[in-house]
C-alpha positions as CSV (number, residue, x, y, z in Angstrom):
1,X,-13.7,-83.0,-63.0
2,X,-13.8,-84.6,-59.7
3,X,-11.5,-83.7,-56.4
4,X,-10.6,-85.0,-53.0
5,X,-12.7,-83.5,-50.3
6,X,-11.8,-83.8,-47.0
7,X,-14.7,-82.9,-44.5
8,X,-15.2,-82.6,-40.8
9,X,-18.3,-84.9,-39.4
10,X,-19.7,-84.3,-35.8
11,X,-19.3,-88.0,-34.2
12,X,-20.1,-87.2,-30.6
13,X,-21.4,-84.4,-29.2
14,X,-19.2,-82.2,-26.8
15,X,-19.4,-81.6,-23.4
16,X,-17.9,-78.2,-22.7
17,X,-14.3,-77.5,-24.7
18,X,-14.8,-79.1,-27.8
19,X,-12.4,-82.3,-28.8
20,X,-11.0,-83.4,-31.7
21,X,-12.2,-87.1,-31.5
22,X,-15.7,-85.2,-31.1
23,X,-14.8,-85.3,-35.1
24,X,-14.1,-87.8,-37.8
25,X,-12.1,-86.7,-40.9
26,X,-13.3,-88.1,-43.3
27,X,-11.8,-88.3,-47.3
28,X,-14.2,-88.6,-50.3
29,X,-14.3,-87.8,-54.2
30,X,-16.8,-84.8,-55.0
31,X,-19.7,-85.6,-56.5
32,X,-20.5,-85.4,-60.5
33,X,-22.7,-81.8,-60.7
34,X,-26.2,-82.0,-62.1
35,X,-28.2,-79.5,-63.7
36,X,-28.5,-76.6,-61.8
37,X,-25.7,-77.6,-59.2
38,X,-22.3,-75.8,-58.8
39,X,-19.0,-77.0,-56.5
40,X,-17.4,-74.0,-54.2
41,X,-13.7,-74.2,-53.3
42,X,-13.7,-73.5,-49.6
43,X,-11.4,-70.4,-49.1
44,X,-12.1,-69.1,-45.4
45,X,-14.8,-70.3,-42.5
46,X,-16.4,-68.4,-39.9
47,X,-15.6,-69.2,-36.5
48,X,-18.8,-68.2,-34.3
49,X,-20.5,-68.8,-31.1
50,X,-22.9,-70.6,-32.8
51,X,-21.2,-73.4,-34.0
52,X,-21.0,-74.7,-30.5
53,X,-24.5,-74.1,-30.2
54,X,-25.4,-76.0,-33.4
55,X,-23.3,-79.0,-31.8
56,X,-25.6,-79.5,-29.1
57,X,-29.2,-81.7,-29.3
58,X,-30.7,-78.2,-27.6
59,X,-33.6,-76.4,-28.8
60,X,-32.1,-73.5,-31.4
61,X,-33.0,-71.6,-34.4
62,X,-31.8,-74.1,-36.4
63,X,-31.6,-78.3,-36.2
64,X,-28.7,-79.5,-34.5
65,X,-25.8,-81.5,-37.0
66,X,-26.5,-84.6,-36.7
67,X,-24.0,-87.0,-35.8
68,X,-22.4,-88.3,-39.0
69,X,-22.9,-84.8,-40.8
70,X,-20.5,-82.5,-42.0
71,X,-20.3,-79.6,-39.4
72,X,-22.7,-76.7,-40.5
73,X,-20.2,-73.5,-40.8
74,X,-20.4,-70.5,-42.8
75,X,-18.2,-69.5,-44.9
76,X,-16.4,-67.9,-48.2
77,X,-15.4,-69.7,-51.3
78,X,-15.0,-69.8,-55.6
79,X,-16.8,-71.8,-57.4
80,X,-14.4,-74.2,-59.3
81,X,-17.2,-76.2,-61.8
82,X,-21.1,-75.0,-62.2
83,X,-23.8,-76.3,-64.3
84,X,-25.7,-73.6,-62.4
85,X,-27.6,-70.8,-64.3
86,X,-26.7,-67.8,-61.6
87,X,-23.0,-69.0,-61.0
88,X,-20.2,-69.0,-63.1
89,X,-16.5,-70.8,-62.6
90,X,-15.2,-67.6,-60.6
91,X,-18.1,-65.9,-58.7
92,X,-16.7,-65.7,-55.1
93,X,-20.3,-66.9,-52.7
94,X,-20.5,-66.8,-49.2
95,X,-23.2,-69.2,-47.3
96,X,-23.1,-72.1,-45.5
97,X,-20.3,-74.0,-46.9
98,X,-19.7,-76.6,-43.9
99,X,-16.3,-77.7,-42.5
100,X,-15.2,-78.7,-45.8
101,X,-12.8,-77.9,-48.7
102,X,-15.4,-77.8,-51.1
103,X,-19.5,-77.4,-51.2
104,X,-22.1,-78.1,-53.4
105,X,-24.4,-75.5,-54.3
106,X,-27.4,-76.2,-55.8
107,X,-30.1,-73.7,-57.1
108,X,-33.1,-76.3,-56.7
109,X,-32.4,-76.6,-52.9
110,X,-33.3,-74.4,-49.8
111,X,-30.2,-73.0,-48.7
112,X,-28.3,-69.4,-47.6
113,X,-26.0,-68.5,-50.5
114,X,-24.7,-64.7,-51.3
115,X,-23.2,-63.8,-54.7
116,X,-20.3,-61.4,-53.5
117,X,-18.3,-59.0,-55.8
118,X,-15.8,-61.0,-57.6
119,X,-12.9,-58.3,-56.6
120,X,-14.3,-57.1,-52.9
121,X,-13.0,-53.1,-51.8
122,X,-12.2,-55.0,-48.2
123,X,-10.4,-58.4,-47.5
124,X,-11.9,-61.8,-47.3
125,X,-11.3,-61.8,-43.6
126,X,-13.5,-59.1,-43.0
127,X,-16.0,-60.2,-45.7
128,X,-17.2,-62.8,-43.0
129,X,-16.1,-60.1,-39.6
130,X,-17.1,-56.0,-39.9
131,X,-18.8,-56.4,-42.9
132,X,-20.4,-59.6,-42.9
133,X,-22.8,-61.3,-40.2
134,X,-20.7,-59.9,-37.4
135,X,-20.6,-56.3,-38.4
136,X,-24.2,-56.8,-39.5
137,X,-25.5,-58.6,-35.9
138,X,-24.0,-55.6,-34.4
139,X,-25.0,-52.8,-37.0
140,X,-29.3,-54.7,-36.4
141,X,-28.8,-54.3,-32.9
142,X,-28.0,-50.9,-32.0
143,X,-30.6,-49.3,-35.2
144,X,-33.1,-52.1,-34.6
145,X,-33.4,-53.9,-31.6
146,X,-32.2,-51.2,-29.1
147,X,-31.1,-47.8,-30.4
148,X,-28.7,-46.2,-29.0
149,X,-29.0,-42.2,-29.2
150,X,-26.6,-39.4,-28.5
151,X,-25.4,-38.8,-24.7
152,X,-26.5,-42.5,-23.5
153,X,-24.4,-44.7,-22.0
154,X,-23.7,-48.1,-23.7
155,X,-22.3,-51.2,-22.5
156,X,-20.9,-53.8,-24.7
157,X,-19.4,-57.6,-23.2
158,X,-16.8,-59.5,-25.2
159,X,-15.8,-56.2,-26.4
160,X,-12.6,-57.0,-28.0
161,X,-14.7,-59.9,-30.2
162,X,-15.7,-59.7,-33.6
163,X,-19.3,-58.3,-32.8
164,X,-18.6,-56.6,-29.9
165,X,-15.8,-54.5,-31.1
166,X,-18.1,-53.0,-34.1
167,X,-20.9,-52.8,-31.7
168,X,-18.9,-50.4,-29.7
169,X,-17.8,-48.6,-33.2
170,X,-21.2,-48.2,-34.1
171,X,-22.1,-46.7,-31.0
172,X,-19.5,-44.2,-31.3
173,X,-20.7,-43.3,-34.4
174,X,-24.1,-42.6,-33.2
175,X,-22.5,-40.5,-30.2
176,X,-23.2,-42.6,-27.4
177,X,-20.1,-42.9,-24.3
178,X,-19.6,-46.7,-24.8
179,X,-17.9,-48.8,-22.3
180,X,-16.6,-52.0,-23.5
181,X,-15.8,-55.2,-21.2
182,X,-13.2,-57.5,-22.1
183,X,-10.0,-59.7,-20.3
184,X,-7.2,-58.2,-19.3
185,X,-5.6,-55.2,-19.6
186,X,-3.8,-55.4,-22.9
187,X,-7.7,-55.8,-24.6
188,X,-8.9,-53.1,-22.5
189,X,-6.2,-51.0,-23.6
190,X,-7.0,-52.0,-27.2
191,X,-10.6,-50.8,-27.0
192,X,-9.5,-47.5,-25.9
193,X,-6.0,-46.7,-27.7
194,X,-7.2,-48.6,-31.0
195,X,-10.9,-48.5,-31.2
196,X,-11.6,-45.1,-29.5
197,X,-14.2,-46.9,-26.6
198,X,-14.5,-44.3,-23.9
199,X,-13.7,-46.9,-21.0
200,X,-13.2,-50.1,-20.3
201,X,-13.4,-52.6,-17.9
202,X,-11.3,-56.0,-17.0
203,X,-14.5,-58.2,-16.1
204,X,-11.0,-60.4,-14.8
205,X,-10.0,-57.7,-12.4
206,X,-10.8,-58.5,-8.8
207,X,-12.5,-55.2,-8.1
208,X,-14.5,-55.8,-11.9
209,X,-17.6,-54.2,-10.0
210,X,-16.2,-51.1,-8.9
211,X,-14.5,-50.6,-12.5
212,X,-18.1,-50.8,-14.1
213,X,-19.4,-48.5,-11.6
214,X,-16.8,-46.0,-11.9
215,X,-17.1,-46.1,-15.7
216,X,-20.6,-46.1,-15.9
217,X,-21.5,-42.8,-13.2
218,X,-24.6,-42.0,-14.9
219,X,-25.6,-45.8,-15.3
220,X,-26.5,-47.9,-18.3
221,X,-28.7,-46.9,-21.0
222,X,-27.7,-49.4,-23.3
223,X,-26.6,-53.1,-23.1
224,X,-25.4,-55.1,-25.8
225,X,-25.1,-58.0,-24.0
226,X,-22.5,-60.9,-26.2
227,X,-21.8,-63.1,-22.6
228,X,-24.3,-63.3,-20.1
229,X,-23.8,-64.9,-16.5
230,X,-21.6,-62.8,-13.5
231,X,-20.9,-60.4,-16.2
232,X,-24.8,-59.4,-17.6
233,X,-25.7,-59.4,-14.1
234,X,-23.4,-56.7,-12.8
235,X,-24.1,-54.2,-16.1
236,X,-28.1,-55.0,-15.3
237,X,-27.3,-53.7,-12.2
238,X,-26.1,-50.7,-13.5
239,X,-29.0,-50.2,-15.4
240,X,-31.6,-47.2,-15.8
241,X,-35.1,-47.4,-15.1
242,X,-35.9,-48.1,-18.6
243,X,-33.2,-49.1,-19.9
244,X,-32.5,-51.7,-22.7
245,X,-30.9,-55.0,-23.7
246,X,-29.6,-55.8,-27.2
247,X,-29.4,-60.1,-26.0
248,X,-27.1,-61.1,-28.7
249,X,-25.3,-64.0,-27.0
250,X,-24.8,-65.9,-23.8
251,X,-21.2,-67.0,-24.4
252,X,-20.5,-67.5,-21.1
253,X,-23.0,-70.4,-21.2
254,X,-22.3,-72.2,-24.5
255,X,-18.9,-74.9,-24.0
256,X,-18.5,-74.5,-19.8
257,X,-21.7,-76.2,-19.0
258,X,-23.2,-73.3,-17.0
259,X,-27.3,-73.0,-16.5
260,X,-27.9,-69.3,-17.2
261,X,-28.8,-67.6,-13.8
262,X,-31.9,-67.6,-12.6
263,X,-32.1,-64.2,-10.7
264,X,-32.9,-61.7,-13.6
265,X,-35.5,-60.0,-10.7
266,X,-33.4,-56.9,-11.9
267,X,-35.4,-56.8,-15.2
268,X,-38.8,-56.5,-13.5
269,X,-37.7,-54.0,-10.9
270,X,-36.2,-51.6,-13.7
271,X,-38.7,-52.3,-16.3
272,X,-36.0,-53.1,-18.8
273,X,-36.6,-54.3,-22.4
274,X,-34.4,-57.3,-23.3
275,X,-34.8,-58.6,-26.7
276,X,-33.5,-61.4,-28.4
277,X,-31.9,-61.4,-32.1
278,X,-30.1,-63.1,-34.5
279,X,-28.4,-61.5,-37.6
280,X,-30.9,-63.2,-40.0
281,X,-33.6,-61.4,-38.8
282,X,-32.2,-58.0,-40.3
283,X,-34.7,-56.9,-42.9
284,X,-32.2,-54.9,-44.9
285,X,-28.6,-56.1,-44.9
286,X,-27.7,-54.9,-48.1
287,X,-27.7,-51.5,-46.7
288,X,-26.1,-52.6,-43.6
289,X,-23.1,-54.1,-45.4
290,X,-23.1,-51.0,-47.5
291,X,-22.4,-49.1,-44.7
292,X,-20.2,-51.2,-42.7
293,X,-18.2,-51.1,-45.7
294,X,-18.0,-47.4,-46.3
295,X,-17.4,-46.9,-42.7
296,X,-14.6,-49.4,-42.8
297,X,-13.0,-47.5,-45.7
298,X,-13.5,-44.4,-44.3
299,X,-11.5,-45.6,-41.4
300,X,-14.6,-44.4,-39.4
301,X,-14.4,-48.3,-38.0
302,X,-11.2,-50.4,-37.7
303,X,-11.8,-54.0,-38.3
304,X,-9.6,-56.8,-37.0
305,X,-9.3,-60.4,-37.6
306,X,-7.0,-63.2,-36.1
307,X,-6.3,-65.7,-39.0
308,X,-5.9,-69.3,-38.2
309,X,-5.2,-71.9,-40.6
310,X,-5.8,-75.5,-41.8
311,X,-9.6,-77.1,-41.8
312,X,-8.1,-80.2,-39.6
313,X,-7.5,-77.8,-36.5
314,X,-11.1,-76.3,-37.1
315,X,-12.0,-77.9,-33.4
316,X,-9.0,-76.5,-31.4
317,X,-9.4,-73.2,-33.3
318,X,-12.8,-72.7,-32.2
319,X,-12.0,-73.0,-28.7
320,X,-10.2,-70.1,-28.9
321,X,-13.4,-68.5,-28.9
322,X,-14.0,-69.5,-25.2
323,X,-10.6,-69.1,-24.1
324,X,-9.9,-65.3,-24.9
325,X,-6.8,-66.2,-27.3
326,X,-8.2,-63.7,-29.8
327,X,-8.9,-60.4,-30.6
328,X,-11.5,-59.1,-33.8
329,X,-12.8,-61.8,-35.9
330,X,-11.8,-65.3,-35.6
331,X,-11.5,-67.3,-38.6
332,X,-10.3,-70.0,-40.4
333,X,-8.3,-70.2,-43.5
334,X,-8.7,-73.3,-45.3
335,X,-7.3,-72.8,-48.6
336,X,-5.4,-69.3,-50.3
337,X,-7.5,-67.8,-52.9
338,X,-6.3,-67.8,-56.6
């Protein structure tokens, strides 16, 4: 059984705000499985950071696309046909499914691909926000990379995002004050009325500085740090001798063109630790997702997603990323699930 696959191919790369003539949608038969092969029915995509990053011929973790690929993505999906020995017409898989409506996965073949439960206790939304790689970035970064402990103070950027809004969560959990920084004051409001964040700051607001300051009296511990530029500056600023740096993103820097600053002198003359990370680094995310889950059950985190649909507006949806038009996790719905 063959079907029509329409898929998204990166034919120029973007400078800044990505376009939709940056993409050719393109219409082709899927391909007649072999041994050991399976087809996925594209149900939801991720919409990270990172895809604008994996648009660019930079040096990253991972090769750029190439122009006249399908767009790398991640994603969730059924499989619809396997001749594969570990999947079955019905297992529900997450991995790197591509701006697509349907994969191929195929067991013989280096890839990222996750079995999930076939009836998940949380939505498919937040399969690929709290309790996927966005729960899980934020879950390695505050037990890992720079734990956060009872009484310190923790700053989180892009607060009202789909890490940065767990991050914050977490730290709560672990007893920390946590001050989130997000724009304007109806996401501010959110991180305090909705998420329980013991301050927050409108990195918008004219007087952004003072805000920080005043929500941040005995300075910063912690910084998970999602945005980078003005914004990293003025929390390093704030920052304890000692202090540390969960660097999980530099936003700020990814579609506007911006050079990241140049004047991190602030790092030497507090002796901070900054440390790099990426979610696929976490040695144990089975445990993480176990307890992003339970937590999320619990109620002890709240997780929220803004749903977009239709895989042909896959480039204007991931703008919204840059442009603040969302709140939780941002993704893409690209076909319902049966």
């Amino acid at each position: 059984m063959t079907f029509t696959n329409r898929q998204l191919l990166l034919k120029s790369r973007p400078e800044g705000l990505v376009q939709s003539d940056n993409f050719e949608l393109r219409e082709q038969a899927t391909p007649e499985l072999k041994d050991g092969q399976a087809l996925v029915r594209v149900l939801y995509l991720s919409m990270d950071p990172t895809n604008r990053v994996w648009m660019s011929d930079v040096p990253q973790y991972m090769p750029p696309v190439a122009i006249g690929e399908v767009m790398r993505g991640i994603g969730i999906g059924r499989v619809v046909a396997s001749r594969a020995k570990h999947y079955a017409v019905g297992d529900l898989v997450q991995g790197l499914v591509g701006w697509q409506d349907y994969a191929l996965l195929d067991e013989g073949a280096m890839g990222y691909w996750v079995k999930l439960p076939a009836h998940p206790p949380v939505g498919l939304p937040t399969l690929l926000g709290a309790c996927g790689f966005s729960g899980i970035t934020a879950y390695y970064g505050l037990t890992e990379i720079a734990p956060v402990q009872a009484g310190e103070t923790l700053v989180v950027s892009a607060a009202a995002g789909s890490v940065g809004s767990i991050a914050g969560q977490i730290g709560k959990l672990r007893g920390a004050r946590v001050v989130g920084i997000a724009g304007g004051a109806d996401k501010c409001r959110h991180l305090v009325n909705d998420l329980g964040f013991d301050a927050a700051v409108d990195y918008k607001a004219d007087d952004f500085k003072q805000q920080l300051a005043a929500a941040t009296p005995d300075g910063v511990h912690v910084n998970f740090e999602n945005v980078g530029g003005p914004v990293m500056r003025a929390v390093l600023s704030r920052m304890v001798n000692g202090g540390r740096v969960a660097l999980c993103g530099l936003i700020a820097n990814y579609a506007g063109g911006a050079k990241p600053s140049d004047d991190y002198s602030v790092i030497i003359v507090k002796r901070l630790t900054v440390r790099g990370f990426l979610a696929f680094d976490c040695r144990d995310q089975q445990r993480a997702v176990q307890d992003l889950v339970g937590w999320v059950l619990s109620g002890q985190i709240k997780a929220g997603e803004t749903v977009a649909d239709g895989l042909e507006n896959a480039p204007q949806v991931l703008n919204r990323l840059f442009d603040g038009s969302h709140t939780g996790k941002l993704v893409l719905r690209v076909a319902n699930d049966v």
